[in-house]
C-alpha positions as semicolon CSV with decimal commas, in nm:
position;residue;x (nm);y (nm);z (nm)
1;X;-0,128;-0,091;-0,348
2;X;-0,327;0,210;-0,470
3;X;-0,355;0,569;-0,339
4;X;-0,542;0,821;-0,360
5;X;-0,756;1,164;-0,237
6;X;-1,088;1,170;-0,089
7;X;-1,329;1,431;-0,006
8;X;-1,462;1,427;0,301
9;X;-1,636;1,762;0,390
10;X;-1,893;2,045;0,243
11;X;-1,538;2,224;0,232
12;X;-1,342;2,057;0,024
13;X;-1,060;1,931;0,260
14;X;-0,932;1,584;0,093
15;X;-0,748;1,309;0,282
16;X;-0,483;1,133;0,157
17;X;-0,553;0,734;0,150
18;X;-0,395;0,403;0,080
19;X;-0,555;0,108;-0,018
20;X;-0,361;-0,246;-0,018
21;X;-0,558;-0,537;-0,199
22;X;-0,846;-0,529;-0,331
23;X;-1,062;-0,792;-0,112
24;X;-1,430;-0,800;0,006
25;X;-1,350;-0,749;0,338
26;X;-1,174;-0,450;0,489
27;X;-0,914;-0,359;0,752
28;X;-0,919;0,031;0,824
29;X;-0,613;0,160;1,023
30;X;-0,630;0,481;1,239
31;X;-0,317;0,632;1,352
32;X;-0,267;0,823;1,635
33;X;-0,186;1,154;1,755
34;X;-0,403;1,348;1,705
35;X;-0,164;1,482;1,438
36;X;0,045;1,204;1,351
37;X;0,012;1,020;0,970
38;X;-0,057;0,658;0,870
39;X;0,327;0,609;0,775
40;X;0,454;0,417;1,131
41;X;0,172;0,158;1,059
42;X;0,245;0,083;0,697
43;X;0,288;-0,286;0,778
44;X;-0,056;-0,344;0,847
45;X;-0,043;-0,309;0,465
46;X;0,091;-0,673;0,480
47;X;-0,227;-0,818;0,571
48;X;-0,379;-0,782;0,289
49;X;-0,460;-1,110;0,085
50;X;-0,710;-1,199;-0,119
51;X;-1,061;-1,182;0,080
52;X;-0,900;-0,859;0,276
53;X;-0,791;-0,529;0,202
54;X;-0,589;-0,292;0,421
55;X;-0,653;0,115;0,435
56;X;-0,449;0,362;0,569
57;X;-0,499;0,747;0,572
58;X;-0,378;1,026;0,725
59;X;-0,623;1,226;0,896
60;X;-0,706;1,603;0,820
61;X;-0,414;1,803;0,956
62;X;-0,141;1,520;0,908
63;X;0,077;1,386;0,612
64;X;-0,029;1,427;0,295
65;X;-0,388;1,512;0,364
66;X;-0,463;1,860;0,346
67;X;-0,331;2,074;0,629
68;X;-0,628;2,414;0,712
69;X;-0,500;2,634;0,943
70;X;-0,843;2,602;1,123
71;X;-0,831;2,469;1,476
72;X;-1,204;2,496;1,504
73;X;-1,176;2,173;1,300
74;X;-0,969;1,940;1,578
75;X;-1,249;1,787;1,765
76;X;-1,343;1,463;1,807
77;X;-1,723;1,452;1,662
78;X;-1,522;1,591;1,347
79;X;-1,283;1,317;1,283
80;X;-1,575;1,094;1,350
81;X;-1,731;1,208;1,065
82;X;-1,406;1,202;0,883
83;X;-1,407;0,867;0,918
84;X;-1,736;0,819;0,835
85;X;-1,682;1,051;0,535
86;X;-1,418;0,800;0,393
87;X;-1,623;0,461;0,461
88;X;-1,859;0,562;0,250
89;X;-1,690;0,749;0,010
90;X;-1,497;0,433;-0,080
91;X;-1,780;0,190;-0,046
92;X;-1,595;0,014;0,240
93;X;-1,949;-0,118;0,384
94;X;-1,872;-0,307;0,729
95;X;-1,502;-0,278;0,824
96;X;-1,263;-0,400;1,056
97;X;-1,147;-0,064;1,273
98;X;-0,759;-0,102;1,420
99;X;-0,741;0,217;1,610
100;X;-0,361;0,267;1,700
101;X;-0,305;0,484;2,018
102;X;-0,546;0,808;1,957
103;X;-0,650;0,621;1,617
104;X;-0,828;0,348;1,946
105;X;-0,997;0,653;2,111
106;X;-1,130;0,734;1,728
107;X;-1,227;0,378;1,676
108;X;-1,459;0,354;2,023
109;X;-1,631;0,679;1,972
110;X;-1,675;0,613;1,573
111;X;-1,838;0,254;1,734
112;X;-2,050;0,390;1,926
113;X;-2,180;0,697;1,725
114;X;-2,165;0,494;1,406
115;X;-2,246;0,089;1,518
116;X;-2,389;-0,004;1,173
117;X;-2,048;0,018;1,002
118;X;-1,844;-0,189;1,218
119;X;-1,774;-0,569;1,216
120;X;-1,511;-0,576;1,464
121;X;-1,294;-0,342;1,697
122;X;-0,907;-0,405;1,730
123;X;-0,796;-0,139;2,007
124;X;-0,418;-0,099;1,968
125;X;-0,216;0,109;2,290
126;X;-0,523;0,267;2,375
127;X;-0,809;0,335;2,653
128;X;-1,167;0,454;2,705
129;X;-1,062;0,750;2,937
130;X;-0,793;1,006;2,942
131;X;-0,796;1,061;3,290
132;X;-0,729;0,715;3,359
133;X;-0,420;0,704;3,055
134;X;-0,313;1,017;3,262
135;X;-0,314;0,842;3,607
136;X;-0,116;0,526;3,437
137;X;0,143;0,749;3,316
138;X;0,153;0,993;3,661
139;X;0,239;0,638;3,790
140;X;0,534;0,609;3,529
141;X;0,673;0,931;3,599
142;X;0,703;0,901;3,959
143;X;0,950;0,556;3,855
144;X;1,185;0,720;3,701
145;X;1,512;0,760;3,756
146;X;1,585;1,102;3,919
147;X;1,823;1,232;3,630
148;X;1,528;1,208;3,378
149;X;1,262;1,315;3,637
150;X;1,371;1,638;3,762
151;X;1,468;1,798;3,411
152;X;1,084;1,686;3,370
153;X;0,931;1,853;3,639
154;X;1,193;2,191;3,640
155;X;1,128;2,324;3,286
156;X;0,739;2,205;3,299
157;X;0,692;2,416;3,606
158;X;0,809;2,725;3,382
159;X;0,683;2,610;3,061
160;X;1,002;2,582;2,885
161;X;0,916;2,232;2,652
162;X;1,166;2,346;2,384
163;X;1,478;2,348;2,658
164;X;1,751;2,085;2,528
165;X;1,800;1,920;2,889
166;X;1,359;1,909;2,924
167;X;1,407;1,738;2,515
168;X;1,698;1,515;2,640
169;X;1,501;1,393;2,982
170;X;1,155;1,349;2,777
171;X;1,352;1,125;2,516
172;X;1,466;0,916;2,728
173;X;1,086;0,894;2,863
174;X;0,967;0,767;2,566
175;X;1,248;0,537;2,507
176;X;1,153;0,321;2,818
177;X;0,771;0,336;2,722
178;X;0,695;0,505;2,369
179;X;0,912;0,292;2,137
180;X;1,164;0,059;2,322
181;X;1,457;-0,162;2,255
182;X;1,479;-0,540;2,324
183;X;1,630;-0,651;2,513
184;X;1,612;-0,302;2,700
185;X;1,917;-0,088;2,717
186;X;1,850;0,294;2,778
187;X;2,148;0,417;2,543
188;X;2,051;0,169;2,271
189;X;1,712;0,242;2,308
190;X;1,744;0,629;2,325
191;X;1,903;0,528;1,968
192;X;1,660;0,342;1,826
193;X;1,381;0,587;1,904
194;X;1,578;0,868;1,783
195;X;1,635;0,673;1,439
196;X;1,297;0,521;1,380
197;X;1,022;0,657;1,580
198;X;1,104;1,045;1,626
199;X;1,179;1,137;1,232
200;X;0,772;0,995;1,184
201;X;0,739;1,244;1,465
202;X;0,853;1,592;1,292
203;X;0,585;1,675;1,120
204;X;0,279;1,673;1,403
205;X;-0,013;1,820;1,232
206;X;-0,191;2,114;1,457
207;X;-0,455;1,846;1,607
208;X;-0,200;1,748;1,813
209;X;-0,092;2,049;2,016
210;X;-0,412;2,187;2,019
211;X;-0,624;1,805;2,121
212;X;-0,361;1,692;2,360
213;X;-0,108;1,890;2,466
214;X;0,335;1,936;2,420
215;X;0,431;1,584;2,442
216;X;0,259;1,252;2,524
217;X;0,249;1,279;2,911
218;X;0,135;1,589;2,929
219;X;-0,268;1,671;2,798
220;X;-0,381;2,036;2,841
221;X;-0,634;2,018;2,524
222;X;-1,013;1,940;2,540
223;X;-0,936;1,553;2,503
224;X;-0,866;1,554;2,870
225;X;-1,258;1,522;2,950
226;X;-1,269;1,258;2,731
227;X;-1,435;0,921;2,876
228;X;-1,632;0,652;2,767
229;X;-1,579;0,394;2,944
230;X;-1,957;0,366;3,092
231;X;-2,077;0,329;2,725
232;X;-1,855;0,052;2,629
233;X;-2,099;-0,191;2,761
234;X;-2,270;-0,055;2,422
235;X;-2,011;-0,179;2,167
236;X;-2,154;-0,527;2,078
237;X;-1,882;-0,651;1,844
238;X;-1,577;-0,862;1,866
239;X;-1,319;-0,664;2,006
240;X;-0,919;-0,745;2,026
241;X;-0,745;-0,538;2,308
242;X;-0,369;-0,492;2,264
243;X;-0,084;-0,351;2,438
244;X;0,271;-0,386;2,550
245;X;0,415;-0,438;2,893
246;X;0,584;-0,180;2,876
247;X;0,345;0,064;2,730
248;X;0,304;0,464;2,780
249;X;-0,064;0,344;2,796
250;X;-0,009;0,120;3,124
251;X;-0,208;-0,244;3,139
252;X;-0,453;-0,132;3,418
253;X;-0,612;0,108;3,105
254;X;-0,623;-0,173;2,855
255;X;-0,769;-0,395;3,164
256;X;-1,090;-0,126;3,151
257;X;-1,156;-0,231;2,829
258;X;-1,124;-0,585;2,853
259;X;-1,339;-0,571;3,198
260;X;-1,650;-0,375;3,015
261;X;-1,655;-0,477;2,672
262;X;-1,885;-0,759;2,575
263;X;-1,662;-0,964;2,336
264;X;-1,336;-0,888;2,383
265;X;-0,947;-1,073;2,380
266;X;-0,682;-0,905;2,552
267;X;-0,322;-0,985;2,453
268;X;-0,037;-0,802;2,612
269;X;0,311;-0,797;2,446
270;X;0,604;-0,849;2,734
271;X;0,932;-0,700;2,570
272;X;0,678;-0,401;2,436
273;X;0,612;-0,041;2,481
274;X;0,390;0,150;2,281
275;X;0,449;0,108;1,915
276;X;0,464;-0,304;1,908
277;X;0,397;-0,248;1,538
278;X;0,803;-0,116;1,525
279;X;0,921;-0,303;1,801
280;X;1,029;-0,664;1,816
281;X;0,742;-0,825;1,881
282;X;0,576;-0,697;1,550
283;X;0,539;-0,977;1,400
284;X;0,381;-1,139;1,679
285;X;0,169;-0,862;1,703
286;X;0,072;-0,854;1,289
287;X;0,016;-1,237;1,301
288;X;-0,248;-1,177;1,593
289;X;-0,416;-0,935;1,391
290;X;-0,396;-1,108;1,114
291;X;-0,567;-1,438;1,352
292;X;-0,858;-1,249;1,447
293;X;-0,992;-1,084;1,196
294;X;-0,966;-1,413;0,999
295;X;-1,180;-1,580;1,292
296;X;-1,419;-1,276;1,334
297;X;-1,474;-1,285;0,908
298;X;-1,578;-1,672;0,941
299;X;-1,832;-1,628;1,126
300;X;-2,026;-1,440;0,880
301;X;-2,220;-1,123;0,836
């Protein structure tokens, strides 16, 4: 494993990068957010072998990258060209785009505004529409329990997100469908998330707040218009479609991808939320990964 910076504007901003194995072929991992950092997805560094290498960065505004207190600069057609930015600043040519959660909204736009440098799409807990993740998760708020769902509603009628019984009820949200235990037990899952999801959580970069919104089920940025589904028809290369049962992101919004891209597998993990990649099913979900883009590279340029 190597690291590094990288340019990647008339600016100056660098991202922080990095780069496991050093093979012909190329896995790029996008992580989500907006605002989050490449660190929950650090096992996709054990793909690497000796025709593929694995990169990881953390987008402008998160981790290590540089952090400018610009939010002119949290848009999507700019972390396109982010992206773009780092391709070809490290000579990456063709690459194989895992776009994790918001890194999956990244990967379809960067597909479809930048075709030429893709060889295949692997769409990770993501969808082609916010209004349809929002609908999905509507749907998973209206299941829950009472305890958790009136807290929920109460202090987001008055704005108070910072109110320890609105923190304790939206914890206990993303236990059931953020990161989840297995088998499923809402105390030892509210643990679990607590001890390995939310401390990867602290440090949100600004994108975040100002893209989506206070917490994951509840957009009031710009990304709310965002939809693409009627262009997917456009995306012409293998695509792998993943998600858990359980996920934040339900099935019906992975099922819009698999019904209008071209070339696409859809797997769905049953004893997973959101983040298979920390879950139990991670290595299930690695050695899938790890199937396809081996299948997709024999086929050739």
């Amino acid at each position: 494993m190597k690291e590094g910076r990288l340019r990647i504007d008339a600016a100056g901003h660098e991202i922080y990068y990095r780069l496991f194995g050093n093979g012909p072929e190329t896995l790029v991992g996008l992580h989500g957010g907006p605002g989050a950092d490449h660190r929950y997805l650090l096992r996709l560094g054990e793909l690497a072998h000796g025709s593929l290498q694995v990169l990881l960065y953390d987008q402008l505004g998160s981790g290590q990258s540089d952090r400018p207190s610009d939010d002119s600069l949290w848009t999507v057609p700019r972390f396109v060209e982010e992206l773009e930015a780092v391709r070809q600043g490290l000579g990456l040519g063709r690459v194989h785009l895992l776009g994790q959660s918001w890194g999956g909204m990244l990967a379809l736009q960067y597909a479809l505004d930048h075709p030429q440098g893709v060889k295949s799409l692997l769409l990770s807990n993501t969808g082609s529409s916010t209004l349809a993740i929002l609908r999905g998760m509507t749907q998973l708020r209206a299941e829950l329990p009472a305890e958790i769902l009136l807290p929920l509603l109460r202090h987001e009628a008055t704005g108070d997100w910072s109110h320890p019984e609105y923190q304790e009820a939206f914890h206990r949200l993303y236990a059931r469908h953020l990161r989840r235990s297995t088998p499923f037990e809402p105390e030892q899952s509210l643990k679990e998330l607590r001890e390995i999801l939310l401390p990867l959580m602290k440090e949100m970069g600004p994108a975040y707040g100002v893209m989506w919104g206070p917490q994951e089920f509840v957009c009031t940025g710009p990304l709310l218009e965002w939809d693409v589904t009627e262009r997917l028809g456009e995306i012409a290369v293998p695509s792998l479609i993943l998600c858990g049962w359980y996920d934040e992101l339900t099935v019906d919004v992975h099922r819009l991808l698999a019904d209008h891209l071209r070339d696409n597998e859809f797997l769905i993990f049953g004893n997973s939320s959101h983040v298979v990649i920390l879950e139990k099913e991670a290595d299930a979900y690695l050695g899938a990964i790890r199937h396809f883009v081996e299948r997709v590279s024999a086929r050739g340029p």
